[in-house]
C-alpha positions as semicolon CSV with decimal commas, in nm:
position;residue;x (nm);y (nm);z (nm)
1;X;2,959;3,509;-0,704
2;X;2,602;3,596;-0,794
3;X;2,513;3,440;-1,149
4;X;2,280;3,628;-1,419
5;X;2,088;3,490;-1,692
6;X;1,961;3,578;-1,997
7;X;1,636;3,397;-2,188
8;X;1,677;3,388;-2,555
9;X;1,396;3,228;-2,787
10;X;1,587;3,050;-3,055
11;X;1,344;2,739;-3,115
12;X;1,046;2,774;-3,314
13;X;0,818;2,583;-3,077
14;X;0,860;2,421;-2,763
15;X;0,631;2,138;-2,585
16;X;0,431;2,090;-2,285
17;X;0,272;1,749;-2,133
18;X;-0,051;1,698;-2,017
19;X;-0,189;1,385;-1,872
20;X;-0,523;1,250;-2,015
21;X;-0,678;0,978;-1,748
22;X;-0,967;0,703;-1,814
23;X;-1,112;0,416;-1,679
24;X;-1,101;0,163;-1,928
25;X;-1,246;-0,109;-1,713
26;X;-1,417;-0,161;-1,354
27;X;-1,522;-0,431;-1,166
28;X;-1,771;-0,433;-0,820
29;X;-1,842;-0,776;-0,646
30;X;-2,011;-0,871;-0,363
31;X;-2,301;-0,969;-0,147
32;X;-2,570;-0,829;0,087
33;X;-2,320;-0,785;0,363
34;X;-1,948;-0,638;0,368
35;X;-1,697;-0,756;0,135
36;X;-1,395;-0,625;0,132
37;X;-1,058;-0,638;-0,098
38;X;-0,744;-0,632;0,105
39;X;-0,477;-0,715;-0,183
40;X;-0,407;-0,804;-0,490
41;X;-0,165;-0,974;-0,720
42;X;-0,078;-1,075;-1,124
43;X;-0,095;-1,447;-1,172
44;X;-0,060;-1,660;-1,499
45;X;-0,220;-1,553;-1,829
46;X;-0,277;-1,180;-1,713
47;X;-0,523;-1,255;-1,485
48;X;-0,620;-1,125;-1,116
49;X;-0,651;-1,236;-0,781
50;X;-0,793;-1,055;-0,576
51;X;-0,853;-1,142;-0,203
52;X;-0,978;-1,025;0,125
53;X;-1,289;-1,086;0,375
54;X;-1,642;-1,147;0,289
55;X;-1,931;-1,192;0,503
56;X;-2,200;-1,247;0,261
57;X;-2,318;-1,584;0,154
58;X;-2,604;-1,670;-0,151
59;X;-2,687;-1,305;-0,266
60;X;-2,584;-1,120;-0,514
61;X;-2,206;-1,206;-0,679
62;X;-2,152;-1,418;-0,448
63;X;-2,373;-1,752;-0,498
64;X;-2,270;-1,993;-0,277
65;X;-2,284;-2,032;0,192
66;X;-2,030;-1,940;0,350
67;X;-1,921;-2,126;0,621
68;X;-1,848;-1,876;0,968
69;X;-1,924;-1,519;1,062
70;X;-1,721;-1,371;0,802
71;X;-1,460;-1,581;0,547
72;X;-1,147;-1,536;0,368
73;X;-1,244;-1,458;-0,018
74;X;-1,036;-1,485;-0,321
75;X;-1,165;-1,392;-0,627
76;X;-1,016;-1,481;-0,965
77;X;-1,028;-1,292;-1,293
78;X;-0,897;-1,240;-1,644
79;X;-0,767;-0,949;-1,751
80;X;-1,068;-0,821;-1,811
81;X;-1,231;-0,852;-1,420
82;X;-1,419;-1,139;-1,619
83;X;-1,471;-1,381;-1,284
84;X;-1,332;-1,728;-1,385
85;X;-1,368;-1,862;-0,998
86;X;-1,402;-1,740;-0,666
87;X;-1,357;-1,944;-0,364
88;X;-1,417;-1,906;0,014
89;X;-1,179;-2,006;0,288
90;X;-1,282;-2,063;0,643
91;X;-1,421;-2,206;0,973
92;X;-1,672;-2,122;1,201
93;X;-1,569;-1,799;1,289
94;X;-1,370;-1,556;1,136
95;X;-1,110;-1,568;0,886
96;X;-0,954;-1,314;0,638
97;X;-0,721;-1,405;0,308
98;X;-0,471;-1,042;0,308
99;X;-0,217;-1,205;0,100
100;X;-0,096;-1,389;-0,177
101;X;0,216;-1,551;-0,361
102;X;0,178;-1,716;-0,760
103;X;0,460;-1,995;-0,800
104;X;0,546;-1,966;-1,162
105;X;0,704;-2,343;-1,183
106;X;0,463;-2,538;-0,990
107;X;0,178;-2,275;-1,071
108;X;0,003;-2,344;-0,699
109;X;-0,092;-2,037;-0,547
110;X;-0,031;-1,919;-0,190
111;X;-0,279;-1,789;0,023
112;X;-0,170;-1,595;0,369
113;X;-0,412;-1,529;0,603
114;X;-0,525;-1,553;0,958
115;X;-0,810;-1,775;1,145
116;X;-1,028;-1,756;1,427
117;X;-1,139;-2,061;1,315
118;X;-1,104;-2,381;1,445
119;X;-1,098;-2,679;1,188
120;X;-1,440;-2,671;1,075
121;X;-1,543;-2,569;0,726
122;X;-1,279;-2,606;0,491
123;X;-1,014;-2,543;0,772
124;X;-0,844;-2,841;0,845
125;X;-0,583;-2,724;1,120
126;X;-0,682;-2,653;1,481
127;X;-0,689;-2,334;1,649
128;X;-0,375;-2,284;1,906
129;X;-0,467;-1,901;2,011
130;X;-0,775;-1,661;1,959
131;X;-0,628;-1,651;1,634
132;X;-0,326;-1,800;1,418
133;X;-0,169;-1,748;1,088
134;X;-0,330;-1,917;0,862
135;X;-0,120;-2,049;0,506
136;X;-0,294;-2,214;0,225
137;X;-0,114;-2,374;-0,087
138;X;-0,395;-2,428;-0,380
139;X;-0,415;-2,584;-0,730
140;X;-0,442;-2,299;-1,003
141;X;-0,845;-2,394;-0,981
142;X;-0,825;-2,296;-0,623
143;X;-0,852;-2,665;-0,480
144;X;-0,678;-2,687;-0,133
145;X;-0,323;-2,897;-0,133
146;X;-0,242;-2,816;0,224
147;X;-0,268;-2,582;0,480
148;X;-0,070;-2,506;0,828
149;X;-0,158;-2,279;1,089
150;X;0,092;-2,085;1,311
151;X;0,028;-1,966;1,630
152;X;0,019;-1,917;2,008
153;X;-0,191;-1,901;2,310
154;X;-0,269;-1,566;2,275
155;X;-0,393;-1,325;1,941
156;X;-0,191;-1,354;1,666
157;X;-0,337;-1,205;1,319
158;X;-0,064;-1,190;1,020
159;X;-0,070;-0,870;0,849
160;X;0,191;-0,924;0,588
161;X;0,379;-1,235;0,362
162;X;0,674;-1,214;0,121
163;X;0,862;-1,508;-0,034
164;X;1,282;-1,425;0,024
165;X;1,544;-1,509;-0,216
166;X;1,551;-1,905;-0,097
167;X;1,215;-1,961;-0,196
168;X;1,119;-1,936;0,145
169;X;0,858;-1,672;0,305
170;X;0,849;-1,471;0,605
171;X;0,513;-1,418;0,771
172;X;0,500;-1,065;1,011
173;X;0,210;-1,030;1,234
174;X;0,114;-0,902;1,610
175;X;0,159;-1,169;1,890
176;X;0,052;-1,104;2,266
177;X;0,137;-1,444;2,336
178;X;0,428;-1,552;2,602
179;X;0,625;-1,852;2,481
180;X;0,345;-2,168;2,348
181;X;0,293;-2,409;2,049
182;X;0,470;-2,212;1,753
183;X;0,628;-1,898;1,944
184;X;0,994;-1,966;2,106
185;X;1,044;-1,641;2,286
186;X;0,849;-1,457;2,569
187;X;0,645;-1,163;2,512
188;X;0,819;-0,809;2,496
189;X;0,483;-0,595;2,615
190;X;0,083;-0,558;2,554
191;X;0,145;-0,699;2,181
192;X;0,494;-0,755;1,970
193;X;0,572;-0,780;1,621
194;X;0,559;-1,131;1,543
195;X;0,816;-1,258;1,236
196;X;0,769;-1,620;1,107
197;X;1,026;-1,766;0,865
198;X;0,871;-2,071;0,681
199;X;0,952;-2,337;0,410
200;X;0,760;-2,378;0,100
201;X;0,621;-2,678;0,289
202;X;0,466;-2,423;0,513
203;X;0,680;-2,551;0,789
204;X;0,877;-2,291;1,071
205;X;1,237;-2,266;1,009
206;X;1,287;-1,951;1,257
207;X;1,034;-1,706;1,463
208;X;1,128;-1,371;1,635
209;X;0,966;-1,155;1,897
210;X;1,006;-0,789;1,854
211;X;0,899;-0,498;2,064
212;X;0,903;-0,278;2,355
213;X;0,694;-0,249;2,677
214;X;0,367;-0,142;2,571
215;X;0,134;-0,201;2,250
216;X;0,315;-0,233;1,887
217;X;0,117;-0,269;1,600
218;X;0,299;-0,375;1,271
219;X;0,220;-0,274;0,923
220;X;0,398;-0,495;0,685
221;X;0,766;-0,658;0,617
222;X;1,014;-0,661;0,318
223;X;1,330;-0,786;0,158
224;X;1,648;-0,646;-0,001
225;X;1,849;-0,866;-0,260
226;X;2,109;-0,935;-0,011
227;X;1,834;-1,128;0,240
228;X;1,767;-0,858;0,500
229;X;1,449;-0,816;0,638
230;X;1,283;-0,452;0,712
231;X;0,980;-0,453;0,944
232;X;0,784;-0,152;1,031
233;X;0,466;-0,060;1,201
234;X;0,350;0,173;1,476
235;X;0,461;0,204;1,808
236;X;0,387;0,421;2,106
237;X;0,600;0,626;2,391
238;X;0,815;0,415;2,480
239;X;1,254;0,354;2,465
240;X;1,282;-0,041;2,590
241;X;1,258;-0,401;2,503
242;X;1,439;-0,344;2,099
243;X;1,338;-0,030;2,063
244;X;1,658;0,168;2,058
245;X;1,532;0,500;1,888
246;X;1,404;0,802;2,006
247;X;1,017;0,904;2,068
248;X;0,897;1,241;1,889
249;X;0,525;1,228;1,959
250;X;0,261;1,006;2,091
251;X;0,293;0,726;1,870
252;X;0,557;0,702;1,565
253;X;0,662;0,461;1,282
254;X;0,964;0,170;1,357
255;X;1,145;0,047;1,140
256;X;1,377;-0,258;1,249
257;X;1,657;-0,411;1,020
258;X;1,762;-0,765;1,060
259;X;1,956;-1,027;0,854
260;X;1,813;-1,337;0,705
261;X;1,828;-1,501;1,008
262;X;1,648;-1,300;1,202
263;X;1,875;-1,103;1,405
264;X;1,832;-0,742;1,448
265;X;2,064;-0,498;1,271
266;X;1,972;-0,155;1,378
267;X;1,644;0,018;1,444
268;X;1,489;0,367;1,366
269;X;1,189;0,527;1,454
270;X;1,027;0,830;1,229
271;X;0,725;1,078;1,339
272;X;0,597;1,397;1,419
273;X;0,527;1,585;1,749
274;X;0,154;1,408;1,691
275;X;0,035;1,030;1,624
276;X;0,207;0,867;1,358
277;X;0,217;0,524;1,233
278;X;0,092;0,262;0,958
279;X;0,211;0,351;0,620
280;X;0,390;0,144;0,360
281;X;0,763;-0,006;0,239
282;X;0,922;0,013;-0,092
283;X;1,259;-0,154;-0,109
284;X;1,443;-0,054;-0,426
285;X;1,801;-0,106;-0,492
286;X;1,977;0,114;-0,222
287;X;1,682;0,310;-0,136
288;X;1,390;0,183;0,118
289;X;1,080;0,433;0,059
290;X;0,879;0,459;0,374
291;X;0,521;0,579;0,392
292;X;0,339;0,700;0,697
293;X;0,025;0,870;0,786
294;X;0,112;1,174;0,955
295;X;-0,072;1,396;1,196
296;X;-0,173;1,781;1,144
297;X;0,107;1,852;1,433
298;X;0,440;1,839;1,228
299;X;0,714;1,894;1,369
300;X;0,981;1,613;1,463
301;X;1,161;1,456;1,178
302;X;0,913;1,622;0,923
303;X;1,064;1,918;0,758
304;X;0,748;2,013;0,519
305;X;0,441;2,166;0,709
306;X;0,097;1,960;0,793
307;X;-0,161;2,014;0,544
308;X;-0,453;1,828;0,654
309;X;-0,543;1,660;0,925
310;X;-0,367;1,372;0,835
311;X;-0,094;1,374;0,562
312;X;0,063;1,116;0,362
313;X;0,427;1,152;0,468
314;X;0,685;0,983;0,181
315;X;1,060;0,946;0,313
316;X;1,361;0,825;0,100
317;X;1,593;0,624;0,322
318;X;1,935;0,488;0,248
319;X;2,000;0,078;0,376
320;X;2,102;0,245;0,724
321;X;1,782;0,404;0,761
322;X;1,888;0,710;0,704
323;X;1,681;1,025;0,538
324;X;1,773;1,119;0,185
325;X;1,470;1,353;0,138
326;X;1,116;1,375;0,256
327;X;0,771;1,499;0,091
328;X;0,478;1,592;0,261
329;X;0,159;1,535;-0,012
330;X;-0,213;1,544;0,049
331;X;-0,521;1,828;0,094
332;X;-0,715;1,992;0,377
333;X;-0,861;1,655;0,458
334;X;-0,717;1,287;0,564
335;X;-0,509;1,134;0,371
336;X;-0,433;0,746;0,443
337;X;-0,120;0,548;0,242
338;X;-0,199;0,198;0,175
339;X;0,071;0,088;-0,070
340;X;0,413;0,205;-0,339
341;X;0,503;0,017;-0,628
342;X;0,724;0,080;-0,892
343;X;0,704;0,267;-1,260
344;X;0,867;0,315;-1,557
345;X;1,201;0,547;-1,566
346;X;1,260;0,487;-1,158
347;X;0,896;0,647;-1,090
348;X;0,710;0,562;-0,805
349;X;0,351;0,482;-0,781
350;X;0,138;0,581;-0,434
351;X;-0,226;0,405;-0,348
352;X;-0,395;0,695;-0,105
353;X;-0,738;0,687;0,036
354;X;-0,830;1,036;0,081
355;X;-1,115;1,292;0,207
356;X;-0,957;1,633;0,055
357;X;-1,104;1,809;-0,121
358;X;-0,884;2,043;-0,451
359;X;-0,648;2,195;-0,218
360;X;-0,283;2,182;-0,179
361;X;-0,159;1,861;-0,374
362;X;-0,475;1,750;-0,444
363;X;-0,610;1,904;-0,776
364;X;-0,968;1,704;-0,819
365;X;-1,229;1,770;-0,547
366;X;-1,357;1,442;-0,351
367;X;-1,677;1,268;-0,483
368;X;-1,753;1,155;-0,181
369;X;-1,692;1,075;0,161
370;X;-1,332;0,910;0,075
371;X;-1,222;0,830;-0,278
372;X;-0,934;0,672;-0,435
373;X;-0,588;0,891;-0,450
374;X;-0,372;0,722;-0,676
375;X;-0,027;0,955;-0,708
376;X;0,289;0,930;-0,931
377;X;0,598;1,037;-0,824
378;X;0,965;1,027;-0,974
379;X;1,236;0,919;-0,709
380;X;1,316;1,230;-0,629
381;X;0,936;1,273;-0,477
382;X;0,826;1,533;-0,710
383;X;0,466;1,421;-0,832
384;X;0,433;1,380;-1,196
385;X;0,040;1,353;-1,155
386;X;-0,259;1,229;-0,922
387;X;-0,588;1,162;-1,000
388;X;-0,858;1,119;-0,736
389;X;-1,099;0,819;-0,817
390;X;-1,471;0,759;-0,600
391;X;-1,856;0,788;-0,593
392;X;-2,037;0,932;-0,378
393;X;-2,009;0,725;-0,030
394;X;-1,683;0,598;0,131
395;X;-1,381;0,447;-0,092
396;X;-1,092;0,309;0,024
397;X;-0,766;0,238;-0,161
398;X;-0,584;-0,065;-0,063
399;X;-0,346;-0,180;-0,350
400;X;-0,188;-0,093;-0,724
401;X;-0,069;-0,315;-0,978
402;X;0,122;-0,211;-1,255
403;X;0,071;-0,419;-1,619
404;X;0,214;-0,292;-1,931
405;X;0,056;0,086;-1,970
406;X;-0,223;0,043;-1,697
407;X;-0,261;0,056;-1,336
408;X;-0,487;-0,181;-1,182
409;X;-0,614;-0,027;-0,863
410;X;-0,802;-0,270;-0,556
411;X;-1,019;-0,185;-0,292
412;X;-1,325;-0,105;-0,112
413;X;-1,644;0,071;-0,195
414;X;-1,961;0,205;-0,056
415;X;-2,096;0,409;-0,368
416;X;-2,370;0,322;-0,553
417;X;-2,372;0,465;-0,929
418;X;-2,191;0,793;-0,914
419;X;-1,875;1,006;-0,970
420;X;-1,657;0,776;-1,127
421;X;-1,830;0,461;-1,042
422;X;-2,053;0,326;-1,307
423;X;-2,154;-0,030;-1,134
424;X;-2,434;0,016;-0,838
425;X;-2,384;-0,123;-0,459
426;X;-2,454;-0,469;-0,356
427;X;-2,457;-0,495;-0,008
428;X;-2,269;-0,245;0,298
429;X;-1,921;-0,284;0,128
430;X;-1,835;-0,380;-0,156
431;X;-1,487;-0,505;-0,371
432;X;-1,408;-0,223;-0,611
433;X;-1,179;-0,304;-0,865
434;X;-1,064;-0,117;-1,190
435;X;-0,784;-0,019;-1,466
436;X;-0,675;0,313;-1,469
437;X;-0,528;0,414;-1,834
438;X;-0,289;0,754;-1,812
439;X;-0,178;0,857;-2,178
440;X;0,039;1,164;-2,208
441;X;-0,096;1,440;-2,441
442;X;0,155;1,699;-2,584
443;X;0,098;1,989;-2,677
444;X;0,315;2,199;-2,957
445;X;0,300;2,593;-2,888
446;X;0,498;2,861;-3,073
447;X;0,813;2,976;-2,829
448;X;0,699;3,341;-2,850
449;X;0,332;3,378;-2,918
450;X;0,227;3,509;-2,561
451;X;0,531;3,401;-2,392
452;X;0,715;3,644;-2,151
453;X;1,008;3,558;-1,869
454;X;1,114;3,891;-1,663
455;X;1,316;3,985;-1,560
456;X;1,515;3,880;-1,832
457;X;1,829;3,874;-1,791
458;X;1,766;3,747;-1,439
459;X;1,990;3,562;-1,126
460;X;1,750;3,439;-0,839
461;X;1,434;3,417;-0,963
462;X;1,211;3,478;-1,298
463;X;0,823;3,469;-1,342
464;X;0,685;3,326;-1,659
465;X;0,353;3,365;-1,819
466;X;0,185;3,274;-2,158
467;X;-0,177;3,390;-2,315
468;X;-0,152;3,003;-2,393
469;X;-0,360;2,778;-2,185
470;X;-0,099;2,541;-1,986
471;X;-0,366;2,383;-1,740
472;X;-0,225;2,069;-1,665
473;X;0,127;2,096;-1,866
474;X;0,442;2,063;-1,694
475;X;0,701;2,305;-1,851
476;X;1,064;2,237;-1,803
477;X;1,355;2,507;-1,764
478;X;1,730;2,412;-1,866
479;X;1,993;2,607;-1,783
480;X;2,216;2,552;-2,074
481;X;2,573;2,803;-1,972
């Protein structure tokens, strides 16, 4: 039976919201090389700390020698971005700090890394591989209590940390390594996803190898409240070794389920008819939110069409991996997703590097070669608002933090003094750190001064227009029969 409507203006005004963004505060450190911010986190007292990679050493920010090619950095601020210490960590070679855990009771902080260091510097562990996971437990002031390093004979660089509900942490990073030293099970391929349970103690309680014939590359790792671990990350090809899903293009993103103990509960795989892969997880209740960087193909498991040439592709899953809805955001450019974190009301908050310029989604041309796409969503994946955030060079978007009514947003910068960036460039890269406020404005228009629905009634569809300026407002229909 075919429904009809009729519109009747009974209210003397009605509203619409508009959002009204600033930057209340911004914050660029580094030296006359590249320094870059990989992550970020809340500690005590409302202050930051921020880490990544640094290769600079007595220039600038950054006044004291560093002690390889390039060291893991950790920079420490007030609310503010007021720097109350920053600290290198490192070896001869090469080291990088992408990750970091505050322990409210003790107050020590943990820092997650890996080294291609051996123990030189302030490194005290010796290298087992080309490179190991590197863990650090520190005094609130920074001051090393211990460290351990995890590893192989072969590569092994971490690329993610998260404490589970024991107090315990698992550690996911790439292995090519057969069994040696830390690792307990042969290699699956090229390179494997690599998942290290350890103590607070920073000692191994369990490892597992995961992977298929060829080259995986793994993006990051989470937790549900029941214990289970999610692990995702790119893979090419290829149906073998754990890989139990199907292929849909060139490369696409797994996802692997296991239990607390490390043992594999199912496996998925989601892409395109292109290259897929990276992206970011959001476990949240009974929902896992997946984020992947998808190609201009489409096609496969993507039901909206490409817009760019790469797209930031959003899927709700349920805990068996399967899709609950799907949304397709970005503009006629690339589009990279670093990160989702959680809002008010169920909302969801997406960190986006991006090229586009106003087109499609994307409502703000770029201000430069890549800029900052910061976008919110409710959990439906309709966006509420985005806001695009750069200078004039390349910016890349790493990490969000939400704090009370403001969004503090980490990354990387090339811009000197330009579009939004008001602090000039030290060195090739710099960290680029600041607050983004969003306050709502509302507006209060008269329900019929210039306002018209036809056809009215109507069933399917009805167009509505107003000689009122809505730029920006979101208006909201009810059916009330």
């Amino acid at each position: 039976m075919k429904h009809f409507y009729c519109f009747l203006f009974i209210l003397t005004s009605w509203y619409s919201h508009a959002q009204n963004f600033s930057i209340s505060n911004q914050f660029t450190f580094g030296g006359n090389q590249s320094d870059e911010a990989y992550n970020a986190i809340k500690s005590e007292n409302s202050n930051y700390l921020i880490m990544g990679i640094s290769g600079s050493s007595n220039s600038f920010d950054i006044e004291i020698q560093n002690y390889g090619n390039a060291d893991g950095l950790v920079v420490k601020t007030d609310s503010n971005f007021n720097v109350l210490w920053y600290k290198f960590y490192g070896g001869n070679s090469f080291d990088v700090i992408n990750n970091s855990y505050y322990e409210e009771n003790s107050g020590n902080y943990y820092f997650f890394g890996y080294s291609a260091s051996d123990s030189t510097g302030n490194k005290t562990t010796h290298l087992k591989g080309s490179c190991d996971f590197w863990i650090i437990c520190t005094k609130a002031t920074g001051e090393i209590m211990w460290q351990n390093s995890i590893g192989a004979t072969g590569s092994n660089p971490l690329k993610s940390a998260i404490p589970d509900q024991d107090g315990n942490f698992i550690l996911a990073g790439r292995s090519s390594a057969d069994i040696s030293f830390d690792k307990t099970e042969n290699s699956k391929g090229e390179s494997d996803f690599w998942l290290v349970k350890i103590d607070q103690a920073g000692q191994v309680l369990w490892d597992k190898t995961l992977g298929t014939s060829y080259f995986d590359y793994i993006s990051g790792v989470s937790t549900d409240l029941s214990g289970n671990i999610y692990v995702f990350g790119t893979v090419y090809d290829y149906i073998d070794g754990d890989k139990t899903s199907p292929v849909y293009g060139c490369s696409d993103t797994w996802l692997v389920k296991l239990n607390s103990e490390g043992q594999i509960i199912w496996d998925k795989t989601y892409g395109t008819s292109g290259c897929d892969g990276g992206g970011t997880l959001l476990v949240r209740g009974n929902n896992l939110f997946l984020g992947i960087s998808s190609s201009e193909e489409g096609g496969g498991l993507q039901t909206d069409s490409p817009l760019g040439y790469t797209d930031a592709w959003i899927l709700k899953l349920d805990t068996a991996g399967q899709i609950i809805s799907q949304k397709t955001i970005g503009g006629n450019g690339y589009e990279t997703i670093s990160d989702i974190d959680t809002l008010e009301g169920n909302n969801l908050l997406f960190t986006i590097s991006s090229s586009s310029n106003a087109s499609a989604f994307k409502s703000e041309n770029s201000y430069g070669w890549s800029d900052h796409w910061i976008v919110k969503m409710d959990s439906d994946l309709n966006i509420i608002w985005e806001k695009t955030v750069g200078g004039s060079g390349a910016d890349n978007a790493y990490t969000s933090i939400v704090k009370n009514q403001q969004i503090m947003v980490a990354g990387t910068s090339k811009s000197g003094i330009s579009g939004l960036k008001t602090s000039y460039n030290r060195g090739n890269e710099d960290i680029w750190v600041y607050t983004l406020d969003v306050s709502q404005n509302i507006k209060i228009l008269q329900s019929t001064d210039g306002l018209s629905i036809t056809p009215n009634p109507g069933s399917d569809f009805f167009n509505l227009s107003s000689s009122a300026d809505l730029s920006g407002s979101v208006l909201k229909v009810h059916d009330i029969t």
